[in-house]
HTML snippet that shows the backbone in 3Dmol.js (N, CA, C, O; Angstrom):
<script src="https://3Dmol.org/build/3Dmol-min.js"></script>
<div id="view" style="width:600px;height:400px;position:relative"></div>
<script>
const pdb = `
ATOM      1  N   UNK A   1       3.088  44.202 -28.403  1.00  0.00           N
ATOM      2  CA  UNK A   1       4.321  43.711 -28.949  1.00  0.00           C
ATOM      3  C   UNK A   1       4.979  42.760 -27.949  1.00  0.00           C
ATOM      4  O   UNK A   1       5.098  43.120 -26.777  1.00  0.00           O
ATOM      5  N   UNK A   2       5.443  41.481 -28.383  1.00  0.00           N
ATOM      6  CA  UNK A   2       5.836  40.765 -27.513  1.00  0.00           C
ATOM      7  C   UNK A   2       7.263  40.651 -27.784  1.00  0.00           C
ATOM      8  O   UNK A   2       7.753  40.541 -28.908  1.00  0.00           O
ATOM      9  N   UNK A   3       7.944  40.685 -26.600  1.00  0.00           N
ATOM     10  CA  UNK A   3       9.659  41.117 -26.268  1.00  0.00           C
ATOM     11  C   UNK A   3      10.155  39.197 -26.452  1.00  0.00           C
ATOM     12  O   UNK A   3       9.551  38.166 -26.155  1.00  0.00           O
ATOM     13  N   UNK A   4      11.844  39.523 -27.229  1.00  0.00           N
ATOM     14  CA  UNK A   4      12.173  37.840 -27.212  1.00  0.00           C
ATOM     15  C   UNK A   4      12.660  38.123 -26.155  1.00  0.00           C
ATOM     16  O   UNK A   4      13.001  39.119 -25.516  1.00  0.00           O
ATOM     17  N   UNK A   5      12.623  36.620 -26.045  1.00  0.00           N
ATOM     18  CA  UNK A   5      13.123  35.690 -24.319  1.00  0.00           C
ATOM     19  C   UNK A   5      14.205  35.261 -25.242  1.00  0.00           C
ATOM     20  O   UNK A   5      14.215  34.884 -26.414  1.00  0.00           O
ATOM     21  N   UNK A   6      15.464  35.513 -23.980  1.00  0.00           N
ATOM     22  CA  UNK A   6      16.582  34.742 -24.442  1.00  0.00           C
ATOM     23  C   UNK A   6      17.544  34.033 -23.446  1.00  0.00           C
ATOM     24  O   UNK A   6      17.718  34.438 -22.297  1.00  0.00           O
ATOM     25  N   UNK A   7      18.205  32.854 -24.022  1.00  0.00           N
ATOM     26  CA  UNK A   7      18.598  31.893 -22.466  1.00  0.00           C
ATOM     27  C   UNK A   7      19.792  32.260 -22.596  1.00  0.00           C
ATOM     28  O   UNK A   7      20.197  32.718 -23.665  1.00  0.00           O
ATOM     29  N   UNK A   8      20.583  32.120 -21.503  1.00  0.00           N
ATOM     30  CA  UNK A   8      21.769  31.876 -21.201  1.00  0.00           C
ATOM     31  C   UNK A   8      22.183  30.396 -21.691  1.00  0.00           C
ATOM     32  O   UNK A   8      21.592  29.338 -21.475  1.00  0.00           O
ATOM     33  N   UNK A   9      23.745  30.704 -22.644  1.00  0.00           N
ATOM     34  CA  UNK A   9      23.912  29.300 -22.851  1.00  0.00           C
ATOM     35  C   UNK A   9      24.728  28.589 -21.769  1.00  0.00           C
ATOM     36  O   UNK A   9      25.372  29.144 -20.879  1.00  0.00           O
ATOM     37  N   UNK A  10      24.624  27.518 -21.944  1.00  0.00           N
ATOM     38  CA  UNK A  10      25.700  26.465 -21.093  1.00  0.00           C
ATOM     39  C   UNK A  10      26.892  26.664 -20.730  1.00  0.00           C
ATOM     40  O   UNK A  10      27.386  26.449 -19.623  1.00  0.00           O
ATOM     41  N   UNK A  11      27.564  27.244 -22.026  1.00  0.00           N
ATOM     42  CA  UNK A  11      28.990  27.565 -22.343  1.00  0.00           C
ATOM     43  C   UNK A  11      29.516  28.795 -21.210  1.00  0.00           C
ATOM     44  O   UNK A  11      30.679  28.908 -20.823  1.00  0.00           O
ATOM     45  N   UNK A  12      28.513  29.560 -20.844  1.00  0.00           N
ATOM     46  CA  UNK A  12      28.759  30.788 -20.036  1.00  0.00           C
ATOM     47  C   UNK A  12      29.074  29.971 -18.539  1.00  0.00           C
ATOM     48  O   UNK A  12      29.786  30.555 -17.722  1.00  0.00           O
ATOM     49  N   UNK A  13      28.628  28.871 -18.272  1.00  0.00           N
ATOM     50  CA  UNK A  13      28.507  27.825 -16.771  1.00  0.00           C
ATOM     51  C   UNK A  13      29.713  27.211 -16.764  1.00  0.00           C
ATOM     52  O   UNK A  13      30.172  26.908 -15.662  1.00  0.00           O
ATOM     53  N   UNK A  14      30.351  26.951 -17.768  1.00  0.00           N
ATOM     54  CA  UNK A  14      31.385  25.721 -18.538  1.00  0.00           C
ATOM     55  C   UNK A  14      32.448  27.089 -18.563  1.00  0.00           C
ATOM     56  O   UNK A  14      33.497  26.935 -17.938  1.00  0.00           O
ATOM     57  N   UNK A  15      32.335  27.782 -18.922  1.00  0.00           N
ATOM     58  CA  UNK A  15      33.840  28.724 -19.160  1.00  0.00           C
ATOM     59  C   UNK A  15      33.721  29.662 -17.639  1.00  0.00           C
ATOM     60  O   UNK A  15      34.892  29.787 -17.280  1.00  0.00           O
ATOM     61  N   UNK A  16      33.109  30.134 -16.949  1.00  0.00           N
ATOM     62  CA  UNK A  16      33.251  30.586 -15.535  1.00  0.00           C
ATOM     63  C   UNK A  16      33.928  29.802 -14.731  1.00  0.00           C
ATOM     64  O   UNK A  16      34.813  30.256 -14.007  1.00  0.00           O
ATOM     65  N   UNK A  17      33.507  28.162 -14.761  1.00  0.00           N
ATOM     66  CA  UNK A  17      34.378  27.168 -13.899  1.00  0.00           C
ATOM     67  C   UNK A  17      35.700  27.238 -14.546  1.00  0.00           C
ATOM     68  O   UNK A  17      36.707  27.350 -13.846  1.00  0.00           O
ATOM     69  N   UNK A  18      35.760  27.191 -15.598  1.00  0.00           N
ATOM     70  CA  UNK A  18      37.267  27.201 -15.910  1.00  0.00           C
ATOM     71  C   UNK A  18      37.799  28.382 -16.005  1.00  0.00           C
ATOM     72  O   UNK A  18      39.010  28.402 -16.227  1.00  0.00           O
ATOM     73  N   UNK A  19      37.206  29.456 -15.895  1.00  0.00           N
ATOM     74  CA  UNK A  19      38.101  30.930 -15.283  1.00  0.00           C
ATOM     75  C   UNK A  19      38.299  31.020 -13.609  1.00  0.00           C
ATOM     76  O   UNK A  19      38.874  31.875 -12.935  1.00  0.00           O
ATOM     77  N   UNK A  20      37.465  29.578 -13.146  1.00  0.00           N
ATOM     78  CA  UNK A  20      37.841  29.958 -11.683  1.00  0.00           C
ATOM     79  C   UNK A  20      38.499  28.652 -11.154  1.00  0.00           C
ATOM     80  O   UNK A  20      38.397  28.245  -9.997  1.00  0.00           O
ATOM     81  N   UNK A  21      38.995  28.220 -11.879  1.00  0.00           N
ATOM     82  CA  UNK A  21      39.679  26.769 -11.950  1.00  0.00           C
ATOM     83  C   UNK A  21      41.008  27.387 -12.283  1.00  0.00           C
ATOM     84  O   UNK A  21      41.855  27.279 -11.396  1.00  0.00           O
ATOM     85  N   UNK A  22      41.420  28.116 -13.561  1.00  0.00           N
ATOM     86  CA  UNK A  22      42.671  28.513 -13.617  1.00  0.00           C
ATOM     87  C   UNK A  22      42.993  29.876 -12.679  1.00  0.00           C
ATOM     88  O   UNK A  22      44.125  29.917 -12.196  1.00  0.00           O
ATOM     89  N   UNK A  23      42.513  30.464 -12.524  1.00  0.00           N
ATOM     90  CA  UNK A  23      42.680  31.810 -11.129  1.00  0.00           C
ATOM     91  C   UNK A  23      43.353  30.691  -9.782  1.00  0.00           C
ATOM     92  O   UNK A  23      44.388  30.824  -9.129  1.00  0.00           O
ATOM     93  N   UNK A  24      42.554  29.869  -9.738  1.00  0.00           N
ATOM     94  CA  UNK A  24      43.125  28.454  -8.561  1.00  0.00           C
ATOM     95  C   UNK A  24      44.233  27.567  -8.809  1.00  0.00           C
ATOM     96  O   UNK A  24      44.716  26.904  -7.892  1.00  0.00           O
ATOM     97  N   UNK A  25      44.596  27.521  -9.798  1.00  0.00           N
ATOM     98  CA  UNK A  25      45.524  26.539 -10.036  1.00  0.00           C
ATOM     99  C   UNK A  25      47.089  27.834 -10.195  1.00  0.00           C
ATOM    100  O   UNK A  25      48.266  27.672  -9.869  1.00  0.00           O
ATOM    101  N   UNK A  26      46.448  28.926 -10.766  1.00  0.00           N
ATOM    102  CA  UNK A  26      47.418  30.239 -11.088  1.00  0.00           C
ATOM    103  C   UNK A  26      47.699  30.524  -9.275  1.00  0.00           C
ATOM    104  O   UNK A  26      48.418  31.515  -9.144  1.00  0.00           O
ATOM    105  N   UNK A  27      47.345  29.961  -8.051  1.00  0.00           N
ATOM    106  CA  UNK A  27      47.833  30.363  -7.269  1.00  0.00           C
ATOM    107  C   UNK A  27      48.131  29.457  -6.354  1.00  0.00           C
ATOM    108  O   UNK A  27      48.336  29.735  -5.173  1.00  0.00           O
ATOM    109  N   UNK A  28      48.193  27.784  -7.069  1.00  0.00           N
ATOM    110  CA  UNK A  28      48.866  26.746  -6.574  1.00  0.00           C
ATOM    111  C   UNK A  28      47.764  26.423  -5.760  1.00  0.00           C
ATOM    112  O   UNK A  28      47.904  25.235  -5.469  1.00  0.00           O
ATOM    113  N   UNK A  29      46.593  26.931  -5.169  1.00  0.00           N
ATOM    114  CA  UNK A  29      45.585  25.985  -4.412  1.00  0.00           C
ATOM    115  C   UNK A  29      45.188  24.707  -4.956  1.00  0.00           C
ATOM    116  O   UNK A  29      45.499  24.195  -6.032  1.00  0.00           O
ATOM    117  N   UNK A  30      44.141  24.107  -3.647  1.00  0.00           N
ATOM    118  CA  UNK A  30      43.908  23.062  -4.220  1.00  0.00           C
ATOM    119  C   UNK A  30      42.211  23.525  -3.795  1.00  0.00           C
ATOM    120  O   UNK A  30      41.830  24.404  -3.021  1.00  0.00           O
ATOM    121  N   UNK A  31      41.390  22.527  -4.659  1.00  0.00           N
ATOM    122  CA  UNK A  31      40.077  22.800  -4.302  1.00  0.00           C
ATOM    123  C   UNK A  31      39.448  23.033  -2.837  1.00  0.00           C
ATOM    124  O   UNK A  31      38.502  23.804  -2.676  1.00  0.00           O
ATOM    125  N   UNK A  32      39.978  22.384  -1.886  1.00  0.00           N
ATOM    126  CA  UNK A  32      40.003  22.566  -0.630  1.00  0.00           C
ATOM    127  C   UNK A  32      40.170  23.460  -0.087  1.00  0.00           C
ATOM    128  O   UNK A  32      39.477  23.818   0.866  1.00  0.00           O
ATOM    129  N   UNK A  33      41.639  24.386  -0.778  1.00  0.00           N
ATOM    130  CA  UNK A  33      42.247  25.518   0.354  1.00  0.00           C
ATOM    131  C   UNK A  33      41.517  26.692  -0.723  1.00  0.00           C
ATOM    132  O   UNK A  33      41.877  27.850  -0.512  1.00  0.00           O
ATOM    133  N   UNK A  34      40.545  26.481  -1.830  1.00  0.00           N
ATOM    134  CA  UNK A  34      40.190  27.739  -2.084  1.00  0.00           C
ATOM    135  C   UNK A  34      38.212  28.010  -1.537  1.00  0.00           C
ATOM    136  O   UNK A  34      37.583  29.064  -1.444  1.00  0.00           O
ATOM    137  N   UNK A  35      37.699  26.355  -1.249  1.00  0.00           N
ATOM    138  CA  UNK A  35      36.445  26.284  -0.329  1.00  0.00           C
ATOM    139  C   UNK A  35      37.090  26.993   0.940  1.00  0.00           C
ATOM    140  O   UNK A  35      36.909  28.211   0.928  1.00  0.00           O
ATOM    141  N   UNK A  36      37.768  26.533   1.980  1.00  0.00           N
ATOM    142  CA  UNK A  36      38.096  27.393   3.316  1.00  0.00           C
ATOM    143  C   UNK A  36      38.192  28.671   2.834  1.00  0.00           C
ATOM    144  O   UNK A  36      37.330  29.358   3.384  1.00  0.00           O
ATOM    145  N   UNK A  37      39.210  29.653   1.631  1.00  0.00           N
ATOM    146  CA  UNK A  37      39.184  30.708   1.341  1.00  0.00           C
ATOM    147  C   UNK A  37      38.194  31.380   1.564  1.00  0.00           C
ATOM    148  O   UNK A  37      38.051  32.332   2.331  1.00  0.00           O
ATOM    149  N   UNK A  38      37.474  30.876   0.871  1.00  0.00           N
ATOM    150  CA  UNK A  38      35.669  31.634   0.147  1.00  0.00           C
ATOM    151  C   UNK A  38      34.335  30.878   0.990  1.00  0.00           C
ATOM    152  O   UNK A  38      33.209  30.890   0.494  1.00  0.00           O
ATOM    153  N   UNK A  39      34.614  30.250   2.276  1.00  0.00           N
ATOM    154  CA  UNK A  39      33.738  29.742   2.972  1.00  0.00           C
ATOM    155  C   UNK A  39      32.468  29.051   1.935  1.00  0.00           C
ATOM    156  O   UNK A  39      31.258  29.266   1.861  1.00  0.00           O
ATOM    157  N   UNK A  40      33.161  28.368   1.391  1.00  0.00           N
ATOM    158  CA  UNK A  40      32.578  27.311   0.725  1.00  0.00           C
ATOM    159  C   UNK A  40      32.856  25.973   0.636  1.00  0.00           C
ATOM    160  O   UNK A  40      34.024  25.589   0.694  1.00  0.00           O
ATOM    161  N   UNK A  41      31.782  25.076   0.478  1.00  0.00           N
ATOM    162  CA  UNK A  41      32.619  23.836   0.544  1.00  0.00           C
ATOM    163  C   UNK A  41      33.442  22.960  -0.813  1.00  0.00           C
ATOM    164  O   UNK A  41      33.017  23.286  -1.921  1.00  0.00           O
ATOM    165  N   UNK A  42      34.565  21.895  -0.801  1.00  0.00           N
ATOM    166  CA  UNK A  42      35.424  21.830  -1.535  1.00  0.00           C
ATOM    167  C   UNK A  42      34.158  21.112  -2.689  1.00  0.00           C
ATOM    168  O   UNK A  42      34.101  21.474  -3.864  1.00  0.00           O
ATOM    169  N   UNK A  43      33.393  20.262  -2.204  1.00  0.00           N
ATOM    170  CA  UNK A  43      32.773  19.890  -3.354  1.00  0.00           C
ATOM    171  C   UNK A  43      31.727  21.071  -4.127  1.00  0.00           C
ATOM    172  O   UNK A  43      31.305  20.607  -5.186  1.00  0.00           O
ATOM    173  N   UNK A  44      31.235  22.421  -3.858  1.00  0.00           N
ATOM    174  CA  UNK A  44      30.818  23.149  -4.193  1.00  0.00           C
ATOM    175  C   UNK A  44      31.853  23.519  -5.496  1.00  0.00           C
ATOM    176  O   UNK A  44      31.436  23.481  -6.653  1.00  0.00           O
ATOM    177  N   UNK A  45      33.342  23.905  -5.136  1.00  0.00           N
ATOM    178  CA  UNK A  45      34.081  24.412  -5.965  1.00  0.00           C
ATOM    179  C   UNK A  45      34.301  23.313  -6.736  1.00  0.00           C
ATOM    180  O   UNK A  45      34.471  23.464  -7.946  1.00  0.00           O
ATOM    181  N   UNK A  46      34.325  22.291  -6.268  1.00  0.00           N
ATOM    182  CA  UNK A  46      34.314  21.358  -7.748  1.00  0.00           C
ATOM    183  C   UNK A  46      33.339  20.916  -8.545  1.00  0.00           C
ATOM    184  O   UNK A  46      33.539  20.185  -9.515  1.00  0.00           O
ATOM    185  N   UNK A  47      32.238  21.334  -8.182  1.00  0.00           N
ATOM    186  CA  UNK A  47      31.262  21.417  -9.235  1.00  0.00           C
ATOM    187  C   UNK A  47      30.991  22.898 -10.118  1.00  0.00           C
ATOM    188  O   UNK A  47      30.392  22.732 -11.181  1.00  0.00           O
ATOM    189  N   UNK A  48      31.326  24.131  -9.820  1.00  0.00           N
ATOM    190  CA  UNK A  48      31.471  25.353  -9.863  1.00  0.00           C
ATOM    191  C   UNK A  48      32.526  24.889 -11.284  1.00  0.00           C
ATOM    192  O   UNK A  48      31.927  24.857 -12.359  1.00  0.00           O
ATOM    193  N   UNK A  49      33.798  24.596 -11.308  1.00  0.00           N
ATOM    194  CA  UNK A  49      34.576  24.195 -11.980  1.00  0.00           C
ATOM    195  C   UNK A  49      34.462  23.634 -12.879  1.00  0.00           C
ATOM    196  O   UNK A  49      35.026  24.023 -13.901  1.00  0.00           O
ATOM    197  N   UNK A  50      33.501  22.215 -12.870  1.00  0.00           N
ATOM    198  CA  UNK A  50      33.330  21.828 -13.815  1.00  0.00           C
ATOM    199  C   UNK A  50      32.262  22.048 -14.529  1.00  0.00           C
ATOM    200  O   UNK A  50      32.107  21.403 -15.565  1.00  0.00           O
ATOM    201  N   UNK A  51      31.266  23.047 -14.101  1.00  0.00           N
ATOM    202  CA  UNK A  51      30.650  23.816 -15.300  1.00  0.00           C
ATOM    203  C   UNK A  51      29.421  23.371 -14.350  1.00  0.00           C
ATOM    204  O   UNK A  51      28.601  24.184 -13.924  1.00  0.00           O
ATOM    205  N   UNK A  52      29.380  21.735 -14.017  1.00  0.00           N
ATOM    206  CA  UNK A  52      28.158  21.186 -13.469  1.00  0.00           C
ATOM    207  C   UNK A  52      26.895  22.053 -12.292  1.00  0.00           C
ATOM    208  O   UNK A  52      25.861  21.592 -11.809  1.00  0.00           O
ATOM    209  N   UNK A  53      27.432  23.230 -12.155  1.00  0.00           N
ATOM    210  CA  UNK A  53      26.694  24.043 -11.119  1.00  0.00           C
ATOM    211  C   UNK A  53      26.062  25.063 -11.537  1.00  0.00           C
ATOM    212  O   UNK A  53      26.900  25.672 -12.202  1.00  0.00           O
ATOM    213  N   UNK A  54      24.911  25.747 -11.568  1.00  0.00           N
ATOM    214  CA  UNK A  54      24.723  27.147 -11.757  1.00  0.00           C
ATOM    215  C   UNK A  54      25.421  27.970 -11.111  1.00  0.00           C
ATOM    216  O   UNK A  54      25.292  27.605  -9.943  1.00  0.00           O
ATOM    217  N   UNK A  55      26.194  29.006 -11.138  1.00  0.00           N
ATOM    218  CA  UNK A  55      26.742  29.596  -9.660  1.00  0.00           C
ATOM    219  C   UNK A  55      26.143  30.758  -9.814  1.00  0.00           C
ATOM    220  O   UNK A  55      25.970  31.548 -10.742  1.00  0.00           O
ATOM    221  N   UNK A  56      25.749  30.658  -8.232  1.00  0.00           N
ATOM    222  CA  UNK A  56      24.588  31.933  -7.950  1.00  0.00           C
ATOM    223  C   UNK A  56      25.720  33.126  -7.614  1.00  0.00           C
ATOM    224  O   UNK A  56      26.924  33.078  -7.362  1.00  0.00           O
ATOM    225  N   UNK A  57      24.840  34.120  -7.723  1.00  0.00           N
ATOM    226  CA  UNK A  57      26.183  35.962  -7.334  1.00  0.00           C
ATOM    227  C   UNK A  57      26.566  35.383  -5.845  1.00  0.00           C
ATOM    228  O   UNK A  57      27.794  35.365  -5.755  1.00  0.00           O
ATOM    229  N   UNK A  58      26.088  35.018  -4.933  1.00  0.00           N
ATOM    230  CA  UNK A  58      26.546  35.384  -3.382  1.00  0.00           C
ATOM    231  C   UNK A  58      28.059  34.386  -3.958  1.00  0.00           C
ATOM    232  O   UNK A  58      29.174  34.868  -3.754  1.00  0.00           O
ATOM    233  N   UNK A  59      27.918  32.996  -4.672  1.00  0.00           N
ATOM    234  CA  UNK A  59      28.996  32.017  -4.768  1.00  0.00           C
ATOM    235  C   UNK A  59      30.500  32.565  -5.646  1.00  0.00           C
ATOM    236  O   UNK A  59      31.722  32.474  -5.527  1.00  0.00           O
ATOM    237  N   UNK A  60      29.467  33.176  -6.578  1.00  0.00           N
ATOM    238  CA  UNK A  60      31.071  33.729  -7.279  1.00  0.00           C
ATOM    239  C   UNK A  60      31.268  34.989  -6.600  1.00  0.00           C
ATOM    240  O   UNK A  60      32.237  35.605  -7.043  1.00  0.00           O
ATOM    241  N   UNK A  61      30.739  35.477  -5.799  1.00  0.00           N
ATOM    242  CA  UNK A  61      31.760  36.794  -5.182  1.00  0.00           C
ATOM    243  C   UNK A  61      32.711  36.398  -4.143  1.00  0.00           C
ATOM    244  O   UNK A  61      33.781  36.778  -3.669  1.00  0.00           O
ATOM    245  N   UNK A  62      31.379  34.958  -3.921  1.00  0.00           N
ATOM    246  CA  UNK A  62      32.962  34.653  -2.070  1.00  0.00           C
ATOM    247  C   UNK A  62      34.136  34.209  -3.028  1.00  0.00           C
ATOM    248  O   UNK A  62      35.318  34.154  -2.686  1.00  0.00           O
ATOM    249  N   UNK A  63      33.514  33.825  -4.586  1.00  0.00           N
ATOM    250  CA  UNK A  63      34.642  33.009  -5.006  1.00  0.00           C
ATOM    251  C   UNK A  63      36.324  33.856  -5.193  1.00  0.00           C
ATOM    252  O   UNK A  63      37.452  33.688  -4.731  1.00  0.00           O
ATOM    253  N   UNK A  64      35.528  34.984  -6.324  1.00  0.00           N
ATOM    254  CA  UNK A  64      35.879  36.163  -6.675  1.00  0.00           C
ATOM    255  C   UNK A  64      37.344  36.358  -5.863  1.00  0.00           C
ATOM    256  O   UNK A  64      38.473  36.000  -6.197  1.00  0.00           O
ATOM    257  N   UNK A  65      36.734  37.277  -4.311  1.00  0.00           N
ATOM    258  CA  UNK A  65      36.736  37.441  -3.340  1.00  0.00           C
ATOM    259  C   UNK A  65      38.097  36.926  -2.659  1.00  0.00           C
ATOM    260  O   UNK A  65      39.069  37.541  -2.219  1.00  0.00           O
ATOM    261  N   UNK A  66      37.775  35.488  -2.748  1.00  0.00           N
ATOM    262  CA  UNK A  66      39.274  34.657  -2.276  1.00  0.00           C
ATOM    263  C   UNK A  66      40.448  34.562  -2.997  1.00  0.00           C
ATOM    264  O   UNK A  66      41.576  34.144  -2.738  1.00  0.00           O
ATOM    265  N   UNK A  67      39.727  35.222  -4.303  1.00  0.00           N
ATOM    266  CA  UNK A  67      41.016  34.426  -5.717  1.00  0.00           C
ATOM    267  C   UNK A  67      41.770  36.002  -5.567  1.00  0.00           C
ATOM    268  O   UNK A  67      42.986  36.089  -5.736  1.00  0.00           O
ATOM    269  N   UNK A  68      40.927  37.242  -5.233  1.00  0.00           N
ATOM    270  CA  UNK A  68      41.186  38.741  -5.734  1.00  0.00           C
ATOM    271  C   UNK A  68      41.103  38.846  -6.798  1.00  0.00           C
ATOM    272  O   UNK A  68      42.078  39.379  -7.328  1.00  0.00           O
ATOM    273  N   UNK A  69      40.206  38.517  -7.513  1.00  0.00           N
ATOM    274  CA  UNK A  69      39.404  38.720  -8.905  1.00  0.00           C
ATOM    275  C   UNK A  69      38.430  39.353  -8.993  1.00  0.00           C
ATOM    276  O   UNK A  69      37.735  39.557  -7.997  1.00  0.00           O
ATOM    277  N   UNK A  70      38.179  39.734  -9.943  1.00  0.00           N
ATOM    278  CA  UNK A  70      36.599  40.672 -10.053  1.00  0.00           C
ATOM    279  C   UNK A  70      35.659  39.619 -10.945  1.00  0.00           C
ATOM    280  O   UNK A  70      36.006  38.582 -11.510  1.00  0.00           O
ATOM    281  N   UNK A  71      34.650  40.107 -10.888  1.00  0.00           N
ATOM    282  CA  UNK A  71      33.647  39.391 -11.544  1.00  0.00           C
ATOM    283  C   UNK A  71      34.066  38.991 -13.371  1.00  0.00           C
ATOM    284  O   UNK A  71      34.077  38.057 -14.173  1.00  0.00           O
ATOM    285  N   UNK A  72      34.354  40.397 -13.249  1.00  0.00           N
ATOM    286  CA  UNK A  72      34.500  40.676 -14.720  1.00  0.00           C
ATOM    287  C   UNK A  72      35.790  39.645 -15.521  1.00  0.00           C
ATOM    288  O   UNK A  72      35.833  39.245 -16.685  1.00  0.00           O
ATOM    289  N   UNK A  73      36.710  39.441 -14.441  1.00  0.00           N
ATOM    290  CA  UNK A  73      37.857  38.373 -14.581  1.00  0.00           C
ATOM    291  C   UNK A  73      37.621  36.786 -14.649  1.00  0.00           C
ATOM    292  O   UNK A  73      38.479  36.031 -15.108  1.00  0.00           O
ATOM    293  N   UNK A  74      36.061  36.230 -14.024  1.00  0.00           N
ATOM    294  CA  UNK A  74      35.865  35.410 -13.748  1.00  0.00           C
ATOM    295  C   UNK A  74      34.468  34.870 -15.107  1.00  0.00           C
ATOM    296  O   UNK A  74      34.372  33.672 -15.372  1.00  0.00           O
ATOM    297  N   UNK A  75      33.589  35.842 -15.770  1.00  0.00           N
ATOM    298  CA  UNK A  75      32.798  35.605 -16.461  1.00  0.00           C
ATOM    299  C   UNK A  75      33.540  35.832 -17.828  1.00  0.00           C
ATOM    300  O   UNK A  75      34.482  36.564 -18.131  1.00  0.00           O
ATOM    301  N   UNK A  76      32.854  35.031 -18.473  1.00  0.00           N
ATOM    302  CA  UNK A  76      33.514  35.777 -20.469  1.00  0.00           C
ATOM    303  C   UNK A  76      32.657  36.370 -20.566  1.00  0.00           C
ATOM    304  O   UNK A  76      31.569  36.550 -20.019  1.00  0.00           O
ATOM    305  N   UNK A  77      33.727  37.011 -22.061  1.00  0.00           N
ATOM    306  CA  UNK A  77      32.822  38.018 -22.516  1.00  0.00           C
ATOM    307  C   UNK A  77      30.907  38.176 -23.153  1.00  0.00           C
ATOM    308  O   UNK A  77      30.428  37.825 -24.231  1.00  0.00           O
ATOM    309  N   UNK A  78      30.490  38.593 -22.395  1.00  0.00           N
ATOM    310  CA  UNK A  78      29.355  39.224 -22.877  1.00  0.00           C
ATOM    311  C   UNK A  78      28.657  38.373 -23.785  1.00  0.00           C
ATOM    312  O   UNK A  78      27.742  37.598 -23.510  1.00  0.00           O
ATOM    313  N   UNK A  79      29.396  38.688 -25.347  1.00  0.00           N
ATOM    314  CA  UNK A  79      29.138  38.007 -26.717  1.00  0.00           C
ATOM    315  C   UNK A  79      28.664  36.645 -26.057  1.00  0.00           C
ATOM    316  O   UNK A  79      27.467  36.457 -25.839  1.00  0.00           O
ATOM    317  N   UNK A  80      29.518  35.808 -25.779  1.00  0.00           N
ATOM    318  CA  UNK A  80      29.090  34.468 -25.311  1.00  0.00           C
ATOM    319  C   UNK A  80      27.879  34.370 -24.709  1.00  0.00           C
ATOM    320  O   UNK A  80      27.113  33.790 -25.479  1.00  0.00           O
ATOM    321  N   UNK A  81      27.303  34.692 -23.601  1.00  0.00           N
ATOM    322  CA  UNK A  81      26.210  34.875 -22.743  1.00  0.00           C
ATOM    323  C   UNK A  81      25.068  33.769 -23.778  1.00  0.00           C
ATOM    324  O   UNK A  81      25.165  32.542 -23.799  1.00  0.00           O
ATOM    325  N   UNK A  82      23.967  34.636 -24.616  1.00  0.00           N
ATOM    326  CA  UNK A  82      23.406  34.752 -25.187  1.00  0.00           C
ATOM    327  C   UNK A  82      22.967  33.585 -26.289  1.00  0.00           C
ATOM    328  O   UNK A  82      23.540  33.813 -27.354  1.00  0.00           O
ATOM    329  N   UNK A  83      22.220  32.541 -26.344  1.00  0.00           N
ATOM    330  CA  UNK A  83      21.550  31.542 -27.073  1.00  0.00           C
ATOM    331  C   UNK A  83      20.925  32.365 -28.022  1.00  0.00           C
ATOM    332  O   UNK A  83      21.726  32.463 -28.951  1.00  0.00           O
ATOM    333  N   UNK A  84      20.025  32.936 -28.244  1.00  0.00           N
ATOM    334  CA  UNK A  84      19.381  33.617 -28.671  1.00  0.00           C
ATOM    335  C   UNK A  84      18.007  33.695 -28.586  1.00  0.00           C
ATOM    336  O   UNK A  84      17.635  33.211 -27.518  1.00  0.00           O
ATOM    337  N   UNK A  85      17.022  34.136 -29.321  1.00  0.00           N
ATOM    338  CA  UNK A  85      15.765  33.966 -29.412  1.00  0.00           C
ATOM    339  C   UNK A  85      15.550  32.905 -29.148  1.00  0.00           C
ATOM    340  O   UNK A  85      16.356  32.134 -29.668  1.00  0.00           O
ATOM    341  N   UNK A  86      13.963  31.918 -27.876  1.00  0.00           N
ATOM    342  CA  UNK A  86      13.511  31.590 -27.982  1.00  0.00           C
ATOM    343  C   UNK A  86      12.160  31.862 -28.009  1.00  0.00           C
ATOM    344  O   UNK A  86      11.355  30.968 -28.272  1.00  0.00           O
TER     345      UNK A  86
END
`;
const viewer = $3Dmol.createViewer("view");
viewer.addModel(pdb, "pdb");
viewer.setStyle({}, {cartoon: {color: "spectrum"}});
viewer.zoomTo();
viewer.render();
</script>
């Protein structure tokens, strides 16, 4: 029996940057002072933001991390994830 493969959509890359774009803006930073935060650099978080990045776990926890967010605050829900069957 062969198991479906299923992708992660885009939208899950595209709505994380903008849950960690408004967590940043909700605390008046600027892309800069939340890279020094999370020992990352400012153009990292601005690609993170605009969806344009995969962000790997080590990136969203420093991100997490700096904002005092949890993961769970920073990803949508679940439902979204999921393309479906390919």
């Amino acid at each position: 029996m062969v198991k479906p493969k299923f992708r992660l959509t885009r939208s899950i890359v595209i709505a994380t940057g903008g849950r960690v774009k408004d967590a940043r803006e909700e605390r008046g930073w600027s892309q800069e002072e939340l890279g020094e935060r999370s020992s990352l650099h400012q153009s990292t978080i601005g690609r993170v933001e605009k969806g344009s990045r995969d962000v790997g776990m080590e990136t969203l926890i420093l991100i997490a991390l700096a904002l005092d967010r949890t993961l769970h605050e920073l990803l949508p829900p679940p439902s979204a994830w999921l393309e479906g069957a390919v």
